[in-house]
ZABA-710548 format. One record per residue: residue in three letters; x negated, y, z negated of N, C-alpha, C in turn. Coordinates in steps of 0.1 Angstrom, whole numbers, always signed. Layout:
residues N
   aa    n.u    n.v    n.w   ca.u   ca.v   ca.w    c.u    c.v    c.w
  ala      X      Y      Z      X      Y      Z      X      Y      Z
...
end
This chain:
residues 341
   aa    n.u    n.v    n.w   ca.u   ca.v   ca.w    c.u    c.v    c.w
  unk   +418  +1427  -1389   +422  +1430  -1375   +430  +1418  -1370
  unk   +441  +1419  -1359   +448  +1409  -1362   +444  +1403  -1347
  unk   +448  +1391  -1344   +445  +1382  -1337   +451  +1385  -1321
  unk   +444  +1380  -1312   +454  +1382  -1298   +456  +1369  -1293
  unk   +472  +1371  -1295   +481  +1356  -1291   +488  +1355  -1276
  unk   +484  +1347  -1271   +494  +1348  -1253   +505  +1338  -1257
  unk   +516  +1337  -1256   +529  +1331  -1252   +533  +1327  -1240
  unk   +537  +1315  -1242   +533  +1314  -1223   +549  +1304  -1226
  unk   +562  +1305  -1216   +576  +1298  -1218   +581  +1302  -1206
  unk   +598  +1301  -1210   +606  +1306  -1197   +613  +1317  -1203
  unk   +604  +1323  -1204   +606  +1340  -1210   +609  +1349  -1194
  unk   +615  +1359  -1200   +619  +1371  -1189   +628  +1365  -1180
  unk   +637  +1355  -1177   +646  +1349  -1171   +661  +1353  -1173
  unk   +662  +1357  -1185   +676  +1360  -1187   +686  +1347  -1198
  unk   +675  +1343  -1201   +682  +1330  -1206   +679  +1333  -1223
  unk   +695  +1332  -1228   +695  +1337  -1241   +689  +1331  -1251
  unk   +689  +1315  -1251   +680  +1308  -1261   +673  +1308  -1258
  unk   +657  +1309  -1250   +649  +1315  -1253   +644  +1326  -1255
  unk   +650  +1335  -1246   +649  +1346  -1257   +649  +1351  -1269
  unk   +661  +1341  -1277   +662  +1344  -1291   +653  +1334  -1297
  unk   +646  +1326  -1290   +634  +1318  -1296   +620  +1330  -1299
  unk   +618  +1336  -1282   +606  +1345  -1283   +607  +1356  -1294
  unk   +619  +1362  -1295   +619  +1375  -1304   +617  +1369  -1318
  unk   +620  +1353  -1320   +624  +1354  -1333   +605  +1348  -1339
  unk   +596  +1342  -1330   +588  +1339  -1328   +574  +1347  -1327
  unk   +579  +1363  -1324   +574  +1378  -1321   +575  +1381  -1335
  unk   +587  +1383  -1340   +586  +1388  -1357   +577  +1377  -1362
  unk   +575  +1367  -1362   +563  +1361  -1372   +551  +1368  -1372
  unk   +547  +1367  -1358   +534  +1371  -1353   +534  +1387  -1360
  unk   +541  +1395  -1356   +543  +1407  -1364   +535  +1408  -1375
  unk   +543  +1398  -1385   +534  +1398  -1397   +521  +1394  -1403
  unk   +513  +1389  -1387   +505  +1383  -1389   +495  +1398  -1383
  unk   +499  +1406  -1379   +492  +1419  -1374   +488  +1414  -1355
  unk   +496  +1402  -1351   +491  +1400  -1338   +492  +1406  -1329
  unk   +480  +1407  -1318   +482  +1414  -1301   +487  +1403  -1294
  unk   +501  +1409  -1293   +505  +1396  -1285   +505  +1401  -1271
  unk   +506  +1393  -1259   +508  +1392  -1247   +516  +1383  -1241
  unk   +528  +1378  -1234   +535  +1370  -1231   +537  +1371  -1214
  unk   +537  +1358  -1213   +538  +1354  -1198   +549  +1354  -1192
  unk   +557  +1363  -1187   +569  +1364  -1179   +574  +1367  -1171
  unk   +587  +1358  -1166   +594  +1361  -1151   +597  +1375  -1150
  unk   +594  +1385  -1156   +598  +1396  -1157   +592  +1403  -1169
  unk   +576  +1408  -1163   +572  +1414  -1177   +577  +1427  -1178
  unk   +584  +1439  -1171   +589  +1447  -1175   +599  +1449  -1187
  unk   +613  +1439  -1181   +623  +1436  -1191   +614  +1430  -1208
  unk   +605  +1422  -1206   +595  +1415  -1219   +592  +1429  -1227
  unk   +584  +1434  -1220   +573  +1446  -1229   +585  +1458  -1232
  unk   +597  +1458  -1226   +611  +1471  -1227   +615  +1463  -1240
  unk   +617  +1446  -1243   +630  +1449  -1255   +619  +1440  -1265
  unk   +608  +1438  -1266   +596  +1435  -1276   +586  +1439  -1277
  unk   +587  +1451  -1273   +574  +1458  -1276   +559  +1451  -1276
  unk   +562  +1445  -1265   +543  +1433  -1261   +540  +1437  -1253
  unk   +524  +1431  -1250   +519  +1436  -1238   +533  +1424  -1230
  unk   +526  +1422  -1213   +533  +1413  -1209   +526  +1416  -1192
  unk   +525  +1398  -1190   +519  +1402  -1175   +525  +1392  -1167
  unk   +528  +1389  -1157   +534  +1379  -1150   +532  +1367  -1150
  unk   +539  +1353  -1153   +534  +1345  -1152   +527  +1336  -1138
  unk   +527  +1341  -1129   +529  +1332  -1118   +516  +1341  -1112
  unk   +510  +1356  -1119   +501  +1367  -1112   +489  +1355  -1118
  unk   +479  +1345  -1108   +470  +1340  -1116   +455  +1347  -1119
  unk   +457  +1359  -1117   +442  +1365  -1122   +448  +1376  -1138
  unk   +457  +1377  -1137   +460  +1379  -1149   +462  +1372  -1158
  unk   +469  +1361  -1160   +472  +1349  -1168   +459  +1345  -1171
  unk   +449  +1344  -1159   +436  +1338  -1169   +429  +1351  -1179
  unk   +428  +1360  -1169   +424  +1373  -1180   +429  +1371  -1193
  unk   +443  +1371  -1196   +450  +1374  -1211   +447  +1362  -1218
  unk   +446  +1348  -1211   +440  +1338  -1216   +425  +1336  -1225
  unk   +417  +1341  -1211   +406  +1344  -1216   +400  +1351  -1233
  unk   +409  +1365  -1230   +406  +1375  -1240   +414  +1369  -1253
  unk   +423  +1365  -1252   +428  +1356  -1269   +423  +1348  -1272
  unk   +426  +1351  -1283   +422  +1338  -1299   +429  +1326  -1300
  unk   +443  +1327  -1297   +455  +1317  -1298   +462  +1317  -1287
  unk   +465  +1303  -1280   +475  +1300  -1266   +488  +1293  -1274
  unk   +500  +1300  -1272   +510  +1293  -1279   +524  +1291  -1269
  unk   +524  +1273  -1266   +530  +1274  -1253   +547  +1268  -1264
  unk   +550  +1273  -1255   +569  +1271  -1263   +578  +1287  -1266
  unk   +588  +1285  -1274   +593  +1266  -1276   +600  +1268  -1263
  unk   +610  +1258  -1264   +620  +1251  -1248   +617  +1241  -1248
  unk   +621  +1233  -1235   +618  +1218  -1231   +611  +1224  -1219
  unk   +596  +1231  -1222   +585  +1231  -1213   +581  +1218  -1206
  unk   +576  +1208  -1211   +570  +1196  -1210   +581  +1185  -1207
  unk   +588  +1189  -1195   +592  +1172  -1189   +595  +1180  -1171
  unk   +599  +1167  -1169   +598  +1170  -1153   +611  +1164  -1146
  unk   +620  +1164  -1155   +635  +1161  -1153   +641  +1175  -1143
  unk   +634  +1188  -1148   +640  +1197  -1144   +631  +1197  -1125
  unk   +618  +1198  -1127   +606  +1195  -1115   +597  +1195  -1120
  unk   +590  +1182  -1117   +571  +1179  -1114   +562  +1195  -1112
  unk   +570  +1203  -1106   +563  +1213  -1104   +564  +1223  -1118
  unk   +577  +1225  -1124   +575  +1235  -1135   +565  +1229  -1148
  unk   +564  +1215  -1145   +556  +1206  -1161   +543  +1206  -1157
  unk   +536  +1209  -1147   +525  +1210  -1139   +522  +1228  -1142
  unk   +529  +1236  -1138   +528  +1247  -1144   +523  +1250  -1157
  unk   +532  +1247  -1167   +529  +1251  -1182   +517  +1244  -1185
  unk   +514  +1229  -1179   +504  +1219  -1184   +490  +1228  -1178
  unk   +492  +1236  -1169   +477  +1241  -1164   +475  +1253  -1174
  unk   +489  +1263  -1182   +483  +1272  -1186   +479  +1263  -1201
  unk   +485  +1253  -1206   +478  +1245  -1214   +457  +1242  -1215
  unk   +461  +1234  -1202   +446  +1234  -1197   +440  +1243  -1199
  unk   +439  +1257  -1194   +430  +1268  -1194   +429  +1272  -1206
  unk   +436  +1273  -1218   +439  +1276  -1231   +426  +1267  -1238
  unk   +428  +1254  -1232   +415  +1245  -1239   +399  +1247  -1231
  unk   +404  +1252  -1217   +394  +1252  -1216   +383  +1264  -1216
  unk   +388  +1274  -1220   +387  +1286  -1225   +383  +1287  -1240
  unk   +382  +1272  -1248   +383  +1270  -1262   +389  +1278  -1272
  unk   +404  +1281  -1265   +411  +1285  -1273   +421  +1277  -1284
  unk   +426  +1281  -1292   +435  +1274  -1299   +450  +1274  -1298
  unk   +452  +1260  -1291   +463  +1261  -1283   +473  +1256  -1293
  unk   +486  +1262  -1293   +496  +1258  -1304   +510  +1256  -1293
  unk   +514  +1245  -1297   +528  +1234  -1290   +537  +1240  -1301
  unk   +548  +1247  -1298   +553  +1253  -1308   +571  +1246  -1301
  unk   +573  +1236  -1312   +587  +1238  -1314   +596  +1233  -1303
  unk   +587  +1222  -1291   +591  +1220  -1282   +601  +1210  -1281
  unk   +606  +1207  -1270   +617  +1194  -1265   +603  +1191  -1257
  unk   +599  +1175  -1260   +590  +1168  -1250   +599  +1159  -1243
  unk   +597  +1157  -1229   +604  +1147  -1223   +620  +1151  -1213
  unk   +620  +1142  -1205   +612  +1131  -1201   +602  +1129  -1189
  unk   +590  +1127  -1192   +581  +1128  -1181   +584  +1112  -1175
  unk   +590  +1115  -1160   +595  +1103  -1155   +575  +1099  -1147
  unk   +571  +1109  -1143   +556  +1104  -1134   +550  +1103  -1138
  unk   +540  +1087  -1141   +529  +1084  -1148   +520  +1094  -1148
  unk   +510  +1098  -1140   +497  +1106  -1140   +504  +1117  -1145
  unk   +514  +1123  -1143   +519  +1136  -1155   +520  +1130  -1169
  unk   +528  +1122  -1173   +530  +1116  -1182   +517  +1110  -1188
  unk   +504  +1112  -1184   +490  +1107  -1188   +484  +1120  -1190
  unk   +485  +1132  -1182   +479  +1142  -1182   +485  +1149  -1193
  unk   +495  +1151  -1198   +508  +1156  -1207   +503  +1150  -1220
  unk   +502  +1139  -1223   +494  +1131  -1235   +479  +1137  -1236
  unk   +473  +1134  -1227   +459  +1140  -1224   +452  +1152  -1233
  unk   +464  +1164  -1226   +464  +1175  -1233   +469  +1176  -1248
  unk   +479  +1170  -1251   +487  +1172  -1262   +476  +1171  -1277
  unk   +468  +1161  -1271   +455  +1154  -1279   +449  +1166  -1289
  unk   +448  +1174  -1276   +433  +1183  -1280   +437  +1195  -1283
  unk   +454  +1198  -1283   +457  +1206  -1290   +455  +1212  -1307
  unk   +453  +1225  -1309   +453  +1227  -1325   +463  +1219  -1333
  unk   +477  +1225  -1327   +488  +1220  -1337   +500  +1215  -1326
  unk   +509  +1207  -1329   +519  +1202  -1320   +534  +1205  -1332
  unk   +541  +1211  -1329   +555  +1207  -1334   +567  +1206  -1324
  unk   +572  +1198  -1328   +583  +1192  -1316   +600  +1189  -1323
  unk   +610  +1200  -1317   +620  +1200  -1320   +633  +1187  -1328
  unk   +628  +1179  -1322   +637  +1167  -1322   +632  +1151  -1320
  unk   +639  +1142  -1326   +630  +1131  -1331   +630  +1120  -1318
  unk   +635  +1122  -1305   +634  +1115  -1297   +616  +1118  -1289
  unk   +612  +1136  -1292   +600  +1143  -1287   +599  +1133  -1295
  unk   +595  +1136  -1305   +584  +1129  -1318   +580  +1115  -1315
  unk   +590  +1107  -1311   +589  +1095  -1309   +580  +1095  -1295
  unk   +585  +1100  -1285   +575  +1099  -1273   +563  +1102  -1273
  unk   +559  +1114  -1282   +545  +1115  -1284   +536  +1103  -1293
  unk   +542  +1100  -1302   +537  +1083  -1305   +531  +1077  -1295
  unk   +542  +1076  -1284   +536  +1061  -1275   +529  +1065  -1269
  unk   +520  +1080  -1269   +512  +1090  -1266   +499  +1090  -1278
  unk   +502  +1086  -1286   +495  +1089  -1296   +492  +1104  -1295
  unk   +502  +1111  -1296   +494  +1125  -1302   +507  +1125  -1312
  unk   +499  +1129  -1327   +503  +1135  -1341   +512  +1149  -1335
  unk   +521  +1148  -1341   +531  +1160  -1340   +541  +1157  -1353
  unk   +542  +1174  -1355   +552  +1178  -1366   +563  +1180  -1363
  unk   +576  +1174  -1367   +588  +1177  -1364   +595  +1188  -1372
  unk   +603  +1196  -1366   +604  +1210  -1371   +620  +1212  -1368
  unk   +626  +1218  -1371   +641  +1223  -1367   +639  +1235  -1360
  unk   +652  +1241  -1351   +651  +1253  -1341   +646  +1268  -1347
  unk   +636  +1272  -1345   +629  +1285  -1347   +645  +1295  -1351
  unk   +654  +1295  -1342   +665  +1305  -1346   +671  +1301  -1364
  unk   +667  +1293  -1368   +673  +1291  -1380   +665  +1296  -1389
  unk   +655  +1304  -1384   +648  +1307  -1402   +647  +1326  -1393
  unk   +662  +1327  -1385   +662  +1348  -1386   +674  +1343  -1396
  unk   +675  +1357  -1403   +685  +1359  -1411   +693  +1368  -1403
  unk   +706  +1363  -1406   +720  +1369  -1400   +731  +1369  -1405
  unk   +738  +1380  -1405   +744  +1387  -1414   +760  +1380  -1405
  unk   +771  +1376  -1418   +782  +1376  -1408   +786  +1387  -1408
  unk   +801  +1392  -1396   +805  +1400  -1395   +820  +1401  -1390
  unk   +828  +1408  -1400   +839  +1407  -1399   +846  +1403  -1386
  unk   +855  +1395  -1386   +858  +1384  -1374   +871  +1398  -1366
  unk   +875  +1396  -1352   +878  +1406  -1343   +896  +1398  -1341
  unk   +901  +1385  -1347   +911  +1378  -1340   +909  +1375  -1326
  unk   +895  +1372  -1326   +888  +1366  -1308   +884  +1352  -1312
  unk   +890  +1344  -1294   +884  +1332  -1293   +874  +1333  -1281
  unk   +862  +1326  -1287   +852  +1328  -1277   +853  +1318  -1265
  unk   +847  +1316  -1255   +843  +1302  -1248   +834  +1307  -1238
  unk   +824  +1300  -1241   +810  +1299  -1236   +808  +1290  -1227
  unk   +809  +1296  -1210   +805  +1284  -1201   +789  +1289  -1192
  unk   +789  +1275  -1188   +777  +1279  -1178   +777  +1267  -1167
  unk   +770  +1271  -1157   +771  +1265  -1142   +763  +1252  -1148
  unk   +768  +1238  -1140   +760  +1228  -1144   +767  +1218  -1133
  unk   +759  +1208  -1130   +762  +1197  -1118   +778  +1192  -1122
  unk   +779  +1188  -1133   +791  +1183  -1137   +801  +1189  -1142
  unk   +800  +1206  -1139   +809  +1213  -1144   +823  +1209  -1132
  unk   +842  +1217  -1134   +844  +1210  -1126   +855  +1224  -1130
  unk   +865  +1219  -1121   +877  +1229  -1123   +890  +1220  -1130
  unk   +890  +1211  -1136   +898  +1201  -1145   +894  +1205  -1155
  unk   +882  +1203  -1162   +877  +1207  -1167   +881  +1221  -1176
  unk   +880  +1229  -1169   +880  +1244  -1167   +896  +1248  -1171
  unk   +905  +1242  -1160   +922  +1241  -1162   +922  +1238  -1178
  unk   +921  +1226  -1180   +926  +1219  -1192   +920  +1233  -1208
  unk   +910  +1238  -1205   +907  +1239  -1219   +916  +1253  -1217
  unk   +921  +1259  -1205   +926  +1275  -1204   +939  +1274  -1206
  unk   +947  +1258  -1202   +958  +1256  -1207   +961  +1253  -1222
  unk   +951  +1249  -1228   +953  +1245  -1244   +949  +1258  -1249
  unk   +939  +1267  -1248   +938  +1280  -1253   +955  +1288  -1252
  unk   +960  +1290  -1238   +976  +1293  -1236   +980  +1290  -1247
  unk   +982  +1278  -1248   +991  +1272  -1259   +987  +1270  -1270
  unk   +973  +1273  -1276   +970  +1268  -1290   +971  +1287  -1296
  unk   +965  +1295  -1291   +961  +1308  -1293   +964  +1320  -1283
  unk   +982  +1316  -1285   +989  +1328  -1273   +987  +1343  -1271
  unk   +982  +1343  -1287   +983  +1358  -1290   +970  +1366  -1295
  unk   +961  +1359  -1295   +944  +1358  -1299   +937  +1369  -1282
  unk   +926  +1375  -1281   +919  +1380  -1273   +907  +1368  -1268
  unk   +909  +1365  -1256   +898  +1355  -1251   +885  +1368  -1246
  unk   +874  +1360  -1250   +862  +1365  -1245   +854  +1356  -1234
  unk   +853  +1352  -1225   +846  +1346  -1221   +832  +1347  -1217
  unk   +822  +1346  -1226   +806  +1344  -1223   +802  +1339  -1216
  unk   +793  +1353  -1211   +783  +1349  -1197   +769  +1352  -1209
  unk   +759  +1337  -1210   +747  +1341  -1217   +737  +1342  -1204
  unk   +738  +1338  -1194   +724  +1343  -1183   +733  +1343  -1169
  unk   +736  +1353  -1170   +746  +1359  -1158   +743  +1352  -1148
  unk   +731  +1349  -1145   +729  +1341  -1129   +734  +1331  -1135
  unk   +732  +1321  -1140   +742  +1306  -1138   +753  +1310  -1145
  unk   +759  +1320  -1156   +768  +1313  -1157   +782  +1320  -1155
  unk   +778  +1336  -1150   +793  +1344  -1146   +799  +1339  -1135
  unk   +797  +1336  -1129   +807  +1325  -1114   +815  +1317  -1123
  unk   +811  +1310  -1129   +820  +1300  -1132   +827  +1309  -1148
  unk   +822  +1314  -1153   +833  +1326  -1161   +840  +1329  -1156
  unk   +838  +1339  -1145   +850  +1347  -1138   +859  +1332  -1131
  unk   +853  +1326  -1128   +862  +1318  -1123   +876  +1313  -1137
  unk   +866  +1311  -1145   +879  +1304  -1158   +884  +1315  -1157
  unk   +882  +1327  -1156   +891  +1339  -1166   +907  +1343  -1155
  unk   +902  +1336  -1141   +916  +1335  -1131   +925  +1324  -1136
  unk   +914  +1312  -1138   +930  +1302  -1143   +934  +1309  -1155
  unk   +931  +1312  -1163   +938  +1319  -1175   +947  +1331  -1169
  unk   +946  +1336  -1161   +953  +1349  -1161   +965  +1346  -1151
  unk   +959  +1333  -1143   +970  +1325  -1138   +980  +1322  -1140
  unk   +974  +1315  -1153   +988  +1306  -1159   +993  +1312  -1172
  unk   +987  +1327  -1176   +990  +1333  -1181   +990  +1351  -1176
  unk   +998  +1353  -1167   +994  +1369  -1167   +991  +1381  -1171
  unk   +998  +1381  -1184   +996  +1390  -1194   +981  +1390  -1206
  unk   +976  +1375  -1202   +968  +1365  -1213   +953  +1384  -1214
  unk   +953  +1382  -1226   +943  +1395  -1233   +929  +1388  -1230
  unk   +924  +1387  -1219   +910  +1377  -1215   +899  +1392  -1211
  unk   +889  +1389  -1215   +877  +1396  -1208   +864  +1386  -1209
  unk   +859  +1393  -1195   +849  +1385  -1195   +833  +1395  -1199
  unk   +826  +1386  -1203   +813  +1394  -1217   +805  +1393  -1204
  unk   +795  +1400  -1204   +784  +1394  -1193   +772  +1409  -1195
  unk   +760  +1408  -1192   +750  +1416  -1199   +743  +1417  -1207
  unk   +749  +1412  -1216   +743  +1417  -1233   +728  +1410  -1233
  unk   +721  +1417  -1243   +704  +1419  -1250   +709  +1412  -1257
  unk   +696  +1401  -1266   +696  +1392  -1272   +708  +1397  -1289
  unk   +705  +1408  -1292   +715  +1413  -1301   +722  +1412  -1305
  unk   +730  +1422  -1294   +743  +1420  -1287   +750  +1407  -1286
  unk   +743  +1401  -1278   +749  +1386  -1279   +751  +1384  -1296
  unk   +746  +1382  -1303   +743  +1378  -1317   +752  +1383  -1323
  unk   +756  +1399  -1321   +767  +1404  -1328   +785  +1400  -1323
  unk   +781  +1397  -1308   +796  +1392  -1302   +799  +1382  -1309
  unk   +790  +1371  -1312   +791  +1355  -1316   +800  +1359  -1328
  unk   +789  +1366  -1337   +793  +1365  -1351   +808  +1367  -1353
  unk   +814  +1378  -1345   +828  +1386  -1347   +838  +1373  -1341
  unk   +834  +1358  -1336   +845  +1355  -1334   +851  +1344  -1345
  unk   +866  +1342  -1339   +873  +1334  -1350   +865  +1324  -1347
  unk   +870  +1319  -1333   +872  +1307  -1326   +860  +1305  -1316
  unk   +851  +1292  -1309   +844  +1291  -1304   +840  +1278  -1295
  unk   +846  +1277  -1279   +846  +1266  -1268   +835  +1267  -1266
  unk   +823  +1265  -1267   +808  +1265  -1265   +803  +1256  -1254
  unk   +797  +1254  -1246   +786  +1248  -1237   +771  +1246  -1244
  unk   +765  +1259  -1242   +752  +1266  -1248   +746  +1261  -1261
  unk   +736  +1250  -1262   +727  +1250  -1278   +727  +1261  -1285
  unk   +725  +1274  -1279   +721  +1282  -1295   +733  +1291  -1295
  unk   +744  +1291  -1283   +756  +1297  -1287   +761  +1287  -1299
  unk   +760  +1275  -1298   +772  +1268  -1303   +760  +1270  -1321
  unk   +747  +1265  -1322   +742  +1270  -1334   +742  +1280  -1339
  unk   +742  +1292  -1334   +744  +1303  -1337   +760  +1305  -1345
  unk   +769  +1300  -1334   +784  +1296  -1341   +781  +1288  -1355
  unk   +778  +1283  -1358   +775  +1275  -1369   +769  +1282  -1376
  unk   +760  +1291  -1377   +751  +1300  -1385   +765  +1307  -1397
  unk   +772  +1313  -1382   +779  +1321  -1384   +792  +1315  -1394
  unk   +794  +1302  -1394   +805  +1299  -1397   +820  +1294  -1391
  unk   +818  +1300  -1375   +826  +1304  -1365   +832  +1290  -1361
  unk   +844  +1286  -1367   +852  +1270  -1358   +848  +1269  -1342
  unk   +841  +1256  -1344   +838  +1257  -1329   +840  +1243  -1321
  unk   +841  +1242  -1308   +843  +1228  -1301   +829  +1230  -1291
  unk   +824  +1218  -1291   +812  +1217  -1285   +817  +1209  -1269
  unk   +813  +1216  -1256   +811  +1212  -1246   +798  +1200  -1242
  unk   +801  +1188  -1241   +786  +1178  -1244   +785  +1179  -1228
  unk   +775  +1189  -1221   +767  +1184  -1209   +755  +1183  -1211
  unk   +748  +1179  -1221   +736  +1176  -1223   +734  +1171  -1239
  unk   +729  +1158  -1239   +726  +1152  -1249   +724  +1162  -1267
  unk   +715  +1173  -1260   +712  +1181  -1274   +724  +1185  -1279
  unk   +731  +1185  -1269   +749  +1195  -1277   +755  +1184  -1286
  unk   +757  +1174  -1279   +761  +1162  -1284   +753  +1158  -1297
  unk   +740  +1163  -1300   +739  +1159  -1313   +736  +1168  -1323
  unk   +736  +1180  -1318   +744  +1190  -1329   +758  +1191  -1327
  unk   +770  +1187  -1320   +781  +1185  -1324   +783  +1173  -1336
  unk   +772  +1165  -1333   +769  +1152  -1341   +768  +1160  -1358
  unk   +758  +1165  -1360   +754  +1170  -1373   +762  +1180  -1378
  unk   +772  +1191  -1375   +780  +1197  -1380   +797  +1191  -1377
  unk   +800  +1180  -1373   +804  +1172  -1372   +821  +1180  -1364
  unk   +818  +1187  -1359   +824  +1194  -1349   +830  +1190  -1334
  unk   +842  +1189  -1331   +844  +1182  -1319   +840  +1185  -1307
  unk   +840  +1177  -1301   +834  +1170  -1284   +846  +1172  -1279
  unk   +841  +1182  -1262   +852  +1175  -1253   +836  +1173  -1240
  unk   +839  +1164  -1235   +835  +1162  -1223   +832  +1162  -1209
  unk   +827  +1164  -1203   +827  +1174  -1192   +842  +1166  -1180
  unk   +844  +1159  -1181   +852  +1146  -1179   +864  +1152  -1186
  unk   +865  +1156  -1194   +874  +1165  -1201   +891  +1150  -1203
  unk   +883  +1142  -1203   +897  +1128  -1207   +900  +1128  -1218
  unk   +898  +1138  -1234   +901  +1136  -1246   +918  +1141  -1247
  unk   +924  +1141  -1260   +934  +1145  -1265   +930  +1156  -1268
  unk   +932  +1172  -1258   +929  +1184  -1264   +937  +1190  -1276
  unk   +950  +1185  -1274   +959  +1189  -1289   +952  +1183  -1301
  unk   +947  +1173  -1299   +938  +1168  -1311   +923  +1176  -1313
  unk   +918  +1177  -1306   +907  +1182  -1302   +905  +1198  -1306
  unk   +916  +1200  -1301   +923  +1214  -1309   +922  +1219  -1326
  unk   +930  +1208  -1331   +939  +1205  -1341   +925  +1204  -1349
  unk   +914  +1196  -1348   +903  +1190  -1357   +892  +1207  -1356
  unk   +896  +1218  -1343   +884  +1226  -1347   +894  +1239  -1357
  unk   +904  +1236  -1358   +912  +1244  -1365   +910  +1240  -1379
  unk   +908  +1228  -1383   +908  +1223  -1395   +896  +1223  -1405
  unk   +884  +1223  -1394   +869  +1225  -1396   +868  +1237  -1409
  unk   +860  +1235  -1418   +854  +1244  -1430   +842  +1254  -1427
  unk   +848  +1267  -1427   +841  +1280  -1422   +826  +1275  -1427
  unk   +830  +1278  -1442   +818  +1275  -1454   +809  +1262  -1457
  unk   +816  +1252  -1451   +809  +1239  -1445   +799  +1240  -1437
  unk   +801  +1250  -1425   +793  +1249  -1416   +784  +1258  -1415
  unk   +783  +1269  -1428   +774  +1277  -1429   +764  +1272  -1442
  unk   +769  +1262  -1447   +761  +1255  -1455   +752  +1247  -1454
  unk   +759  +1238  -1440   +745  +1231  -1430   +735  +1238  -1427
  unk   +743  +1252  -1418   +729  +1264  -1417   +719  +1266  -1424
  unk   +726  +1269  -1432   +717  +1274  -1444   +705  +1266  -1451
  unk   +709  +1254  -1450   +701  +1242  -1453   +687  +1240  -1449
  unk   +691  +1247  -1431   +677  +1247  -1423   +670  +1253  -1427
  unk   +656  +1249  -1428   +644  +1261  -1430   +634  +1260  -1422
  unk   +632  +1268  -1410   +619  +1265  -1401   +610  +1263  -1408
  unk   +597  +1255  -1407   +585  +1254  -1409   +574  +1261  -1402
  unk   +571  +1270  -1409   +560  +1276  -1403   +544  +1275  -1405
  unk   +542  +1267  -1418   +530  +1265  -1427   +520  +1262  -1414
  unk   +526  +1250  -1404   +511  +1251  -1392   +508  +1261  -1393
  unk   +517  +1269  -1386   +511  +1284  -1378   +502  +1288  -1386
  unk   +510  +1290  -1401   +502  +1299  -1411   +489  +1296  -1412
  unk   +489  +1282  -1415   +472  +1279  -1417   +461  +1279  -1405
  unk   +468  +1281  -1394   +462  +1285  -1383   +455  +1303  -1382
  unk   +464  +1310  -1385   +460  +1323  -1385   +453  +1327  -1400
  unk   +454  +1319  -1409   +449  +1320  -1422   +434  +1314  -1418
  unk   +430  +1300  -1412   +416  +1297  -1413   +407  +1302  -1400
  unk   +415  +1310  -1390   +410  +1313  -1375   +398  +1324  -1380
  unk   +384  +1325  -1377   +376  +1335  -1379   +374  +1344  -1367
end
């Protein structure tokens, strides 16, 4: 009989990487025969496209219920645990943590971004917990290192999306560009890359991706006016809607790829898809680092004809070779649901 697992993230929000973290995190459990239950901004949309139970995260006599009744609390993945974003959302997850233990369940840290916890007593409580956890895996070696000066043991793991298999799919003569709302987005910015698109790929169909329509179709529809601006005829549409899929299948079909988004621009790489990495946030910048793919800046001060020139030159097959390389680790889990009586 198989085990009942609660999932507790920023699931049901509309936000594509994690979604394609939960679904791809859902098929494991699958095979493990699990009842799962997941905590979401929207358990309707949850339990409609994954067939789980699903109860509200914020309803607190349900959350302890589904708590209660499981075997396994598995909080992730995302950057749950810092308080860059608010003290209040890291206090959140940290309590469904709490109840997970104190329920003596077996709480699993799956695959997280830790950090940065700027407030000591979070930053104590955050360690606290991490301790008494079953298993910890943490995305990237800057987490790993902060849980050190924590002393809690954690396994470093690569992005959960790299161990679905994905199929490429014949490319459409589309360039993508993936934006999203952010403090330092800017309309220079925005100009420069629609005028080197103009000029690099006159005759190509732009798509412009919206991955979580609240932050990031405003500032889509907005690029898709300078483009039609300075090009009136310019073949532009803007994407906006799509189920985690869908999105998956748009990616794959393009030539070309202006990214913002971690798992757009990984995903482009799965795929093979020439791509330029938008760096507003450190993680872009170091997977632009490892498939060695160009940076433009939110500052947007580089040489785009160059900038250009180097994602045109980039090796399809190079970059699906890095992919491929990756292999999530799953063995925690496994030995978790293998020794659980």
């Amino acid at each position: 009989m198989g085990k009942n697992v609660v999932i507790s993230g920023y699931y049901g929000y509309g936000n594509f990487g994690d979604e394609a973290i939960l679904y791809t995190l859902i098929q494991k459990l699958n095979s493990y025969d699990a009842d799962i239950t997941v905590l979401s901004g929207n358990p309707d949309f949850t339990t409609l496209n994954y067939y789980v139970k699903s109860v509200k995260n914020f309803s607190l006599h349900k959350v302890i219920k589904a708590i209660k009744q499981s075997d396994i609390l598995i909080s992730g993945g995302g950057s749950l645990l810092q308080d860059a974003t608010s003290l209040k959302s890291l206090l959140y997850y940290l309590s469904i943590i709490a109840l997970g233990l104190c329920f003596r369940k077996k709480v699993i840290i799956f695959a997280q971004g830790i950090g940065p916890v700027n407030n000591r007593v979070a930053a104590m409580l955050t360690g606290f917990l991490l301790k008494r956890c079953e298993y910890v895996s943490v995305r990237d070696e800057n987490s790993l290192k902060l849980l050190e000066t924590w002393n809690v043991h954690a396994n470093l793991v690569c992005d959960p999306i790299y161990s679905f298999p994905f199929v490429k799919s014949e490319t459409t003569d589309t360039v993508g560009v993936q934006l999203r709302n952010f403090k330092s987005m800017n309309d220079r910015l925005l100009k420069k890359i629609a005028l080197q698109l103009v000029k690099d790929f006159p005759d190509k169909k732009i798509e412009v991706i919206s991955l979580q329509d609240l932050i990031d179709l405003p500032v889509c529809n907005r690029f898709s006016e300078f483009l039609k601006n300075i090009k009136p005829d310019a073949n532009v549409e803007v994407i906006s809607g799509l189920s985690g899929k869908y999105v998956v299948e748009k990616l794959s079909k393009l030539d070309y790829l202006i990214g913002m988004r971690f798992h757009a621009l990984l995903l482009a790489m799965k795929f093979g898809v020439k791509s330029i990495a938008i760096n507003y946030d450190i993680k872009v910048a170091k997977l632009a680092e490892e498939y060695n793919i160009p940076v433009i800046s939110m500052d947007a001060d580089e040489d785009f004809d160059d900038v250009f020139m180097r994602m045109k030159a980039l090796s399809s097959d190079d970059l699906r070779l890095i992919a491929e390389q990756k292999d999530f680790d799953w063995s925690g889990i496994d030995n978790i649901f293998k020794n659980i009586v």
